[in-house]
N, C-alpha and C positions, 0 to 999 in steps of 0.2 A: 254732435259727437258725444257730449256728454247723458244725455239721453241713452242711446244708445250700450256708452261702458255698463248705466246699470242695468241696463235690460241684459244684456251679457250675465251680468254678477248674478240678476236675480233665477239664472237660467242655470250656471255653472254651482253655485252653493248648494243644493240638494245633491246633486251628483257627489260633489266632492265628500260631502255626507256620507253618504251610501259606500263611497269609498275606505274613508276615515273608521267607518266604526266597526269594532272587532267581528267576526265571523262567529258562530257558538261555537265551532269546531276553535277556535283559537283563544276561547277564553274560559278559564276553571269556575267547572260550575259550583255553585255552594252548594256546602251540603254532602256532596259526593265525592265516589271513590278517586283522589290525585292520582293514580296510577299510570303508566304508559300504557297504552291502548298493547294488544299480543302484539308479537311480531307475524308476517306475511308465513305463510306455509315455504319450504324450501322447492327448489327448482324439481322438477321429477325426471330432470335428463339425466343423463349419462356421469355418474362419478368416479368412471375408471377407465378407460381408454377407448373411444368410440370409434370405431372402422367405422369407412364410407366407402362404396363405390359408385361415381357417377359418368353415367355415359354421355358425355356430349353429342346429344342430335341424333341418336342412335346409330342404326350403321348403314351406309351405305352401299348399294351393291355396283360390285363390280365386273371389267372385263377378265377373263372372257364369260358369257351368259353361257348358261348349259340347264338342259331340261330338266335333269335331277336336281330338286332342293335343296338334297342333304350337301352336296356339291357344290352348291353356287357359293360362293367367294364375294363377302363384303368387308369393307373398311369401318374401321371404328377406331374415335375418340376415347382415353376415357383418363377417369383422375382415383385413384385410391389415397385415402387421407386416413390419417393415424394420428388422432389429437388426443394428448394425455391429460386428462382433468382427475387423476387423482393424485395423491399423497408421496408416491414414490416416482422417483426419477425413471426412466425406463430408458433401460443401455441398451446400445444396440439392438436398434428396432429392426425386426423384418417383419413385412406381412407378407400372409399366407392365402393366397385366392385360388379358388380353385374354379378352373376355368370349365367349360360345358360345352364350348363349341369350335373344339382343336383351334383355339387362337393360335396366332404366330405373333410374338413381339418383335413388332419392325424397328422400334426406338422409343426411347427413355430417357426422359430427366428425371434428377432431382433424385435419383436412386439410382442400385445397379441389381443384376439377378445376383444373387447369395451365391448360387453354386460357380458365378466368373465366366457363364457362358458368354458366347460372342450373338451379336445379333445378327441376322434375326434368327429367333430361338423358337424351337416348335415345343409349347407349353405340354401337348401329348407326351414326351420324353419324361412328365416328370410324372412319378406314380400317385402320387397324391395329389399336390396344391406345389402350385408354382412361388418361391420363396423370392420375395425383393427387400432387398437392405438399403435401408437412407445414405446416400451420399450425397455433399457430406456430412448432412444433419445428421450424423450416427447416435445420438442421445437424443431424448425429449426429457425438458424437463418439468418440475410440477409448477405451475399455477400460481401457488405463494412463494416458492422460490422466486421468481421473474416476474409478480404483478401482471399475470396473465399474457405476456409477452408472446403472440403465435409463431415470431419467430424462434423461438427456444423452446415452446411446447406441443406443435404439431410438426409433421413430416408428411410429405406427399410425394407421390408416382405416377408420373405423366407417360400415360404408354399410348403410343400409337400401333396400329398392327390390323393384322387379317383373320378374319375368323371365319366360317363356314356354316350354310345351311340356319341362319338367321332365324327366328320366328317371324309370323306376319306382322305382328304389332315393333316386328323392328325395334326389340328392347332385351338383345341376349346380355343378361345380367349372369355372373358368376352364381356359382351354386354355394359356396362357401367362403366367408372369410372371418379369418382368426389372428393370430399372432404367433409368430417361432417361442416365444420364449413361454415356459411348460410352467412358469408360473400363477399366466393366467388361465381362466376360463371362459369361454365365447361360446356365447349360445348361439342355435342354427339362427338362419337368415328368416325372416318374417315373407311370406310368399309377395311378390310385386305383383304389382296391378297391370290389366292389357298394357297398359303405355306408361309403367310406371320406367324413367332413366335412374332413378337411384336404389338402394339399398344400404342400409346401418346396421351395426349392433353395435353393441356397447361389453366390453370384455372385462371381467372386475378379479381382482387377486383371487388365488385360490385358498383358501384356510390353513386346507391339508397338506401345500407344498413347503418341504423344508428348503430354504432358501441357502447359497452358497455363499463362504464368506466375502465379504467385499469391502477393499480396502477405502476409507471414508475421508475425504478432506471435508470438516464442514465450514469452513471460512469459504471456501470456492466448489458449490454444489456441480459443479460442470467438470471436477476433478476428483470423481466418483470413479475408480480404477475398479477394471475387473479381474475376476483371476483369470491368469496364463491359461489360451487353452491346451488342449493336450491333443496327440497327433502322431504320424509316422515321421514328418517334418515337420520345424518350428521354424517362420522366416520371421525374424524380429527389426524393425526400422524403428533406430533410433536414432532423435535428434542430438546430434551434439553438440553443434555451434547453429543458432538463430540471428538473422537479423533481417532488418524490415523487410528487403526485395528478394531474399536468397536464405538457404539454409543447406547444412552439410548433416548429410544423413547416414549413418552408419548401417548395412543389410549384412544380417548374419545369417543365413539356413542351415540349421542344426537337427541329424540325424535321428530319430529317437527310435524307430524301427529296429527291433530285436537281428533281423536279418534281412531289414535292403537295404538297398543302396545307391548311389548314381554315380556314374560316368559320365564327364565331359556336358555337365548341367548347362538346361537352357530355363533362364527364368524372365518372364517374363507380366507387364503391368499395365495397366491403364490410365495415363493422365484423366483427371478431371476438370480439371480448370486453369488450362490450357500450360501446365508447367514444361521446363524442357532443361535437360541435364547438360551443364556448361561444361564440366567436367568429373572425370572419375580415375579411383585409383584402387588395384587389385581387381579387376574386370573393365571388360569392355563390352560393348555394343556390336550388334555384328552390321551394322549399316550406321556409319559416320557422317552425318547430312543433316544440316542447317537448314535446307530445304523449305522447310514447313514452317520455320520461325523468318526466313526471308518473305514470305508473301501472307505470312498471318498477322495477328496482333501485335507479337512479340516485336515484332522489328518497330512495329508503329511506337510503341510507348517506349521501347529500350534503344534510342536514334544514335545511341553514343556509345551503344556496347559494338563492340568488333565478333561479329558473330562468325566471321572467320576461324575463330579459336571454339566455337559452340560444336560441343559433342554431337548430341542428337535431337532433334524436335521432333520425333514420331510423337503419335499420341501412343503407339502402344509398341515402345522399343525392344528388341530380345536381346539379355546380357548373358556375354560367356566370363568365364573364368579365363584368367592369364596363365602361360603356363609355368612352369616354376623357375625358367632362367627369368621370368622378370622379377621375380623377390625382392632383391635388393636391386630394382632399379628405383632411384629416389623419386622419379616424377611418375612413373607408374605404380610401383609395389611399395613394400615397405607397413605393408599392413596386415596384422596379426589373422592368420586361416588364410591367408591367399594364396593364389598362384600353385595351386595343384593340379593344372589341367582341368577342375570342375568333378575332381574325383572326390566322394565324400562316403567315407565307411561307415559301418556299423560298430559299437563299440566293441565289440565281443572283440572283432578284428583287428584295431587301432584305436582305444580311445580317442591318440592326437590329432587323428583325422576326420572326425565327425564334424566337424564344422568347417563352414566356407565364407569367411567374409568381405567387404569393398567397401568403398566409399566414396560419395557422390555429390557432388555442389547441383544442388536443385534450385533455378531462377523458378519466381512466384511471375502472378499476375493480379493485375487488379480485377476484383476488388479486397486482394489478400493482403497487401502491401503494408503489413507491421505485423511487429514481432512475435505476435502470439497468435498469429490466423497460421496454421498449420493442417491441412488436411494429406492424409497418406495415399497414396497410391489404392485401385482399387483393383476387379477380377485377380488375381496374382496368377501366373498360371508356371508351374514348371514339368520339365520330363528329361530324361538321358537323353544321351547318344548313343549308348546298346539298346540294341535289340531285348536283352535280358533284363532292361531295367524297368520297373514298373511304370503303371500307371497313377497320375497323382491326380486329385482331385482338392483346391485350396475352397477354403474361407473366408470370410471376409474381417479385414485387420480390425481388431480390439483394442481397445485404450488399455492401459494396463499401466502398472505403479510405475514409474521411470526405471531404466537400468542403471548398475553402480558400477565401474569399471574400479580397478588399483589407478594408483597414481602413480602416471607415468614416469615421474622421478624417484620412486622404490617410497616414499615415504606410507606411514603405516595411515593411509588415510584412502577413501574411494570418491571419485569423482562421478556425481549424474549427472544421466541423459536430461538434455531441456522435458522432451516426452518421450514416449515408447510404445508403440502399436506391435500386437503379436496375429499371426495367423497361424492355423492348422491347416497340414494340407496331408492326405490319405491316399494311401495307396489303396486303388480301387480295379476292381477283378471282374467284370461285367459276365451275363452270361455267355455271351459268345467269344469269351477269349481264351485263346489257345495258349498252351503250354509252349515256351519257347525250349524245352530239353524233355526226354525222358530216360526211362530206366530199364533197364534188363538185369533178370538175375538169372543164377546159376547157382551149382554145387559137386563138391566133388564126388557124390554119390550118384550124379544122374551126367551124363554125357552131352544131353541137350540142353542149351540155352534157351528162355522163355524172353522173347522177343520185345522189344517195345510196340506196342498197341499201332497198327493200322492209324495211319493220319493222325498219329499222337497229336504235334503241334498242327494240326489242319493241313487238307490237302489242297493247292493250288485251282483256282479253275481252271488254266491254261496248262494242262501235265506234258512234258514232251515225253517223246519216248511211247511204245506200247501201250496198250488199254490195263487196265487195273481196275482192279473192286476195290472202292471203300467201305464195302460194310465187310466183307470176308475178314477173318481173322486172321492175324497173322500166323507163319508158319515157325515151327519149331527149328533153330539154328544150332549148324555144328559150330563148337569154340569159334573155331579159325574164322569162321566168318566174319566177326567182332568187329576184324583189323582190315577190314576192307570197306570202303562204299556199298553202299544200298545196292544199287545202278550193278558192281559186279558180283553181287552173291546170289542171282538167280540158281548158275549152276551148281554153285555148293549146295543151296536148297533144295532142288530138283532130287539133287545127286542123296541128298539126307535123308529124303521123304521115300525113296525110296529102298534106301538101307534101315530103314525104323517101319516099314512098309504104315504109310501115313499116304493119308488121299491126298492128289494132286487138285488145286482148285483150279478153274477157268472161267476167269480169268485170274491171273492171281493177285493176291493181294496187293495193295497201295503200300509205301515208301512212309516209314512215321513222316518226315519231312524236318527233323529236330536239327537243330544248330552245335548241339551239343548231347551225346548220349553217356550214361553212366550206368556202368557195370558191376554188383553188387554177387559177390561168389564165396558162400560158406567154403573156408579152405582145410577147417578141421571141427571134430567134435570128438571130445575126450571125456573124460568122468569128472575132472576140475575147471574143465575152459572151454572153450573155443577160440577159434580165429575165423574173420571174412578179410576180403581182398578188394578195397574199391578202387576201380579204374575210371580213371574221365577222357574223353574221346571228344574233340575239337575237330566236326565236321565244314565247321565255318571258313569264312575267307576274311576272319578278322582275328588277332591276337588279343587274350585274355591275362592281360597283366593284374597283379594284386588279388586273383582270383580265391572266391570263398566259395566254401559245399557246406551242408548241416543235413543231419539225417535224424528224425526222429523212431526211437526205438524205442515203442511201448513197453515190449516185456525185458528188453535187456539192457537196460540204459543202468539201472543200480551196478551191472557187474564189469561196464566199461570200466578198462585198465589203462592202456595206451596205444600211440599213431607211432608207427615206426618209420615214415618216411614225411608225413607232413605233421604241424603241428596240432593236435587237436585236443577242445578243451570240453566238458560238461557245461551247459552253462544253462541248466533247469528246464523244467518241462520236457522230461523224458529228450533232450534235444544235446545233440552232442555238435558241435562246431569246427571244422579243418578248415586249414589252409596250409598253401605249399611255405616251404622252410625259406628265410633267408637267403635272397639270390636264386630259389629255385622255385618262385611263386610266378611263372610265367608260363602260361600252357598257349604253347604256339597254334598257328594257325594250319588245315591242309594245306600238307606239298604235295609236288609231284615224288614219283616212285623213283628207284635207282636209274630203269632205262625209259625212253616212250613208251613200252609196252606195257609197264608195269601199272598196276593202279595207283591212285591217289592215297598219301600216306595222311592219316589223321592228327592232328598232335596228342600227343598221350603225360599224363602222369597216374603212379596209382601207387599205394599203401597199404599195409599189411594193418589192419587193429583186433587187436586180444582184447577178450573177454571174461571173465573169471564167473564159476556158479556157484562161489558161494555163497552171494548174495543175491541170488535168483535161483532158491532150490527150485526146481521141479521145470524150466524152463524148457522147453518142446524146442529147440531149433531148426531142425529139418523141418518140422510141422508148423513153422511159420513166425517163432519168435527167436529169430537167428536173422530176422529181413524186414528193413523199415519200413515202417507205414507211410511215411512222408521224407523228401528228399529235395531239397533245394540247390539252385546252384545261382552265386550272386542274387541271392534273392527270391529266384524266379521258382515259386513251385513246381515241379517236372512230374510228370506223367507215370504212375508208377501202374507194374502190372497188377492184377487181381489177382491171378496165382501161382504158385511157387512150384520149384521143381521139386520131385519126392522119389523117393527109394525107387518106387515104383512107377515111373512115369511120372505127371505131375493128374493133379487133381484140384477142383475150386477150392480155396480154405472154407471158403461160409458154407459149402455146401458137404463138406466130409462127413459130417454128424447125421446130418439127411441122409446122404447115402448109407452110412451102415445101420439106420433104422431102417432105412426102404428094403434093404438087404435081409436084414431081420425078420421085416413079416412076410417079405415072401419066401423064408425059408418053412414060417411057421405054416405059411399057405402049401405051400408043396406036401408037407409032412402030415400035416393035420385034416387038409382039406377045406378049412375054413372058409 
């Protein structure tokens, strides 16, 4: 045994040597430079926000098969990543992909589409690059903020969906991807290989963008507020009381649109992680059902709440407004903007009615369950209950500085919101949408009426009644016809066109089809003034309570004086603003006539407004600046004619100048011979 140990020892001491003695690289050589060797060259990735898009497994195709390529219909996987490796935080992140092969997005994590579509959403719809915002990762932030933290500096978009007409190498990558925010710059995409599934670039500040202000906490980088956006509506959810399982959120929609407005609002949101409204007050839900929290999560983890009393568990609930006897109900109303029916003015109209607010006890879910995990609703979506009331298009909610309310005991001090999330939402006008009213003018120089436009607000495809042209122009109308239906003034028309000896068409014109017509009648013209006479005509079968008109008058807007039966105000940009007076702001709906025989009576109001020239010397009013360019009614832009009636018949205005040069030279032709 002994033996042995040292034949071990005499084996193991060389080694342990070779061990023991310093390396060159670990020991300072004499002589030379002590310096620390360079440091390595830096990384050459990406130091400003690197897009990724990758397809999982490419696509596969699906039923139904069809012989056309461009046609055939595959599935695909895929992931977009938005990781921020540089210096600034980046707020509300959306990326920007621009798709190549009419995807359809069937479903989405971890994000939502920007514009609040519903799925599935056909990426074609959007003109450019289809826009997705992180939810609820709505910030990334940088790097040395968080010790590189990928949950707090990257965001991802988990899309499923359908695409079409694939390549062969089964790898339809996007043509483009950038960022929403215009501060940065992203270069094109580097071309993919046959089978390449990914594509990057890397997006870095731009130099030359001046950047807007933003309000900075730097004790808590993740409470980087942006500014308010700006909008036709502003829907603001603030928190005001937090706590770990639940929070009470105050929703205000404030009107900011010069001239619209809504009726009997429906607005409506998207749970994202899995929230459900226990109770509300100054609104309600239009479906009251527990439903969805009895056989979901919610019941599992919340075993002891009575969800008997639970408002609503839709993932994407629609909330009305209460109407104004609930006010001062204490367990419903009782909260400042409520209970107007969901009517919210313009301010020119009502400043005190431009906003609408409620209030909502919102149960969380895990893994949200303390006090400062708060994420807001997302899609936001609202629209009226008129017909006249526009179309909105929302945003996606913003962080932004908390709200300060007064203190509800008068003392001179303001109470904040825990947080405050804002959205913008637009009233948006699509090409193909119709005018819900139009206009007819007149004057007391000319006997005929100049009609509203043929299918002003669009013709039905299902027309009862006789055949009709829609492209025929309409025919010239006596007064009296005004005050009648569409439907009964063939024979007046017949009976006109031939006392004005005017061509009869065949078939004859289409029916504007308007809910609402308004009549604009030069009623004098004198050497100091004039006067017009606007009438409103209520074709509908619904009443126009709190009703607004606005007319904008390019050349006579300086010399407007006043409304002598409603009130109306200037209120800039050549735009003058009426409504009906006190107790007399209600333009009923059609009735019937005195007997069965008679026709259908329209509801009416109308006003005399004076004009003065001495603030518009030289003003032409027969000749076209006597009659607005633009005419609104509740908002809704109306259909106005192209030309005016004149001394002499009427004539096109753009083209009056044309015709007496066309005039001109062929007088000089005749004479001349030219």
């Amino acid at each position: 045994m002994e033996a042995s140990s040292k034949f071990f020892l005499l084996l193991f001491l060389p080694t342990l040597a070779l061990l023991t003695t310093p390396s060159y690289s670990q020991t300072t050589p004499t002589g030379g430079d002590d310096s620390l060797a360079p440091a390595p060259a830096p990384d050459p990735g990406c130091n400003g926000v690197q897009l990724t898009y990758d397809l999982w497994g490419g696509a596969t195709k699906i039923r139904p098969f069809v012989t056309d390529p461009k046609q055939q219909a595959y599935a695909f996987r895929a992931r977009g990543t938005v990781l921020n490796s540089g210096t600034t935080t980046l707020k509300n992140w959306a990326l920007l992909i621009k798709f190549k092969y009419k995807e359809i997005i069937v479903n989405l994590e971890k994000a939502v589409l920007t514009n609040g579509a519903d799925l599935p959403y056909n990426t074609t719809l959007d003109a450019n690059a289809t826009s997705f915002s992180g939810n609820p990762s709505t910030d990334l932030l940088t790097p040395i903020a968080t010790a590189n933290d990928f949950n707090l500096i990257q965001g991802t978009v988990d899309i499923v969906g359908t695409l079409f007409g694939a390549p062969e190498t089964l790898n339809p990558l996007p043509e483009s991807l950038s960022l929403a925010d215009p501060s940065y710059i992203c270069p094109p995409l580097p071309k993919p290989g046959n089978w390449s599934f990914s594509v990057t670039t890397c997006c870095m500040p731009d130099p030359k963008f001046k950047n807007t202000t933003i309000i900075t906490n730097i004790t808590d980088p993740r409470k980087e507020y942006k500014d308010p956006p700006h909008g036709d509506l502003i829907i603001s959810y603030d928190i005001t009381q937090a706590y770990a399982s639940s929070y009470l959120a105050l929703v205000t929609i404030e009107n900011k649109a010069r001239l619209g407005r809504l009726d009997n609002w429906h607005l409506s949101w998207t749970w994202k992680r899995n929230e459900f409204i226990y109770s509300m007050k100054g609104a309600y839900p239009i479906d009251v059902d527990a439903t969805g929290c009895i056989y979901g999560p919610q019941a599992t983890y919340y075993q002891n709440l009575d969800f008997s009393k639970v408002l609503n568990c839709q993932r994407s609930p629609v909330i009305l407004d209460l109407p104004l006897s609930h006010y001062n109900n204490t367990e419903l109303g009782r909260i400042n903007h409520c209970c107007r029916n969901g009517t919210i003015l313009p301010e020119a109209m009502d400043p005190t009615q431009t906003k609408s607010s409620f209030q909502m006890q919102v149960f969380k879910m895990t893994p949200d369950l303390n006090i400062t995990t708060i994420y807001p609703p997302a899609s936001f979506k609202i629209a009226g209950g008129s017909p006249l009331n526009p179309d909105y298009t929302c945003g996606a909610p913003v962080r932004v500085a908390p709200t300060e309310f007064p203190d509800p005991s008068g003392l001179e001090s303001n109470t904040s919101a825990f947080a405050t999330w804002k959205l913008a939402c637009n009233i948006t006008v699509s090409k193909d949408t119709k005018p819900k009213c139009c206009v007819t003018f007149s004057g007391f120089y000319n006997d005929s009426v100049i009609p509203c436009s043929t299918c002003a607000c669009g013709c039905p495809a299902n027309r009862a009644g006789s055949t009709c042209s829609t492209t025929t122009p309409p025919m010239l109308l006596p007064p009296e016809a005004l005050l009648v239906p569409f439907d009964n003034r063939t024979a007046k028309i017949k009976a006109w066109a031939e006392l004005k000896h005017l061509p009869l068409p065949n078939p004859m014109p289409c029916a504007d089809y308007c809910g609402v017509s308004i009549n604009w009648h030069i009623a004098t013209d004198y050497n100091k003034g004039w006067s017009a006479r606007i009438t409103l005509f209520n074709w509908d079968q619904v009443d126009f309570a709190n009703w607004f008109a606005a007319i904008v008058m390019d050349d006579a807007y300086d010399g407007y004086e006043k409304m002598y039966s409603f009130n109306g105000t200037a209120v800039g940009n050549s735009t003058i603003f009426m409504q009906g007076l006190e107790g007399l702001n209600y333009l009923v709906k059609m009735s019937n006539g005195s007997t069965s025989s008679d026709p259908m009576v329209p509801g009416k109001q109308q006003t005399v407004i004076s004009f003065t020239k001495k603030t518009t010397p030289g003003i032409n009013v027969i000749g076209g600046g006597g009659f607005p360019s633009k005419v609104y009614f509740n908002g809704d832009e109306c259909s106005v004619p192209t030309i005016f009636p004149q001394s002499a018949g009427f004539r096109n205005v753009a083209s009056v100048a044309h015709q007496v040069l066309v005039a001109f030279i062929v007088s000089l032709v005749m004479i001349f011979g030219l």
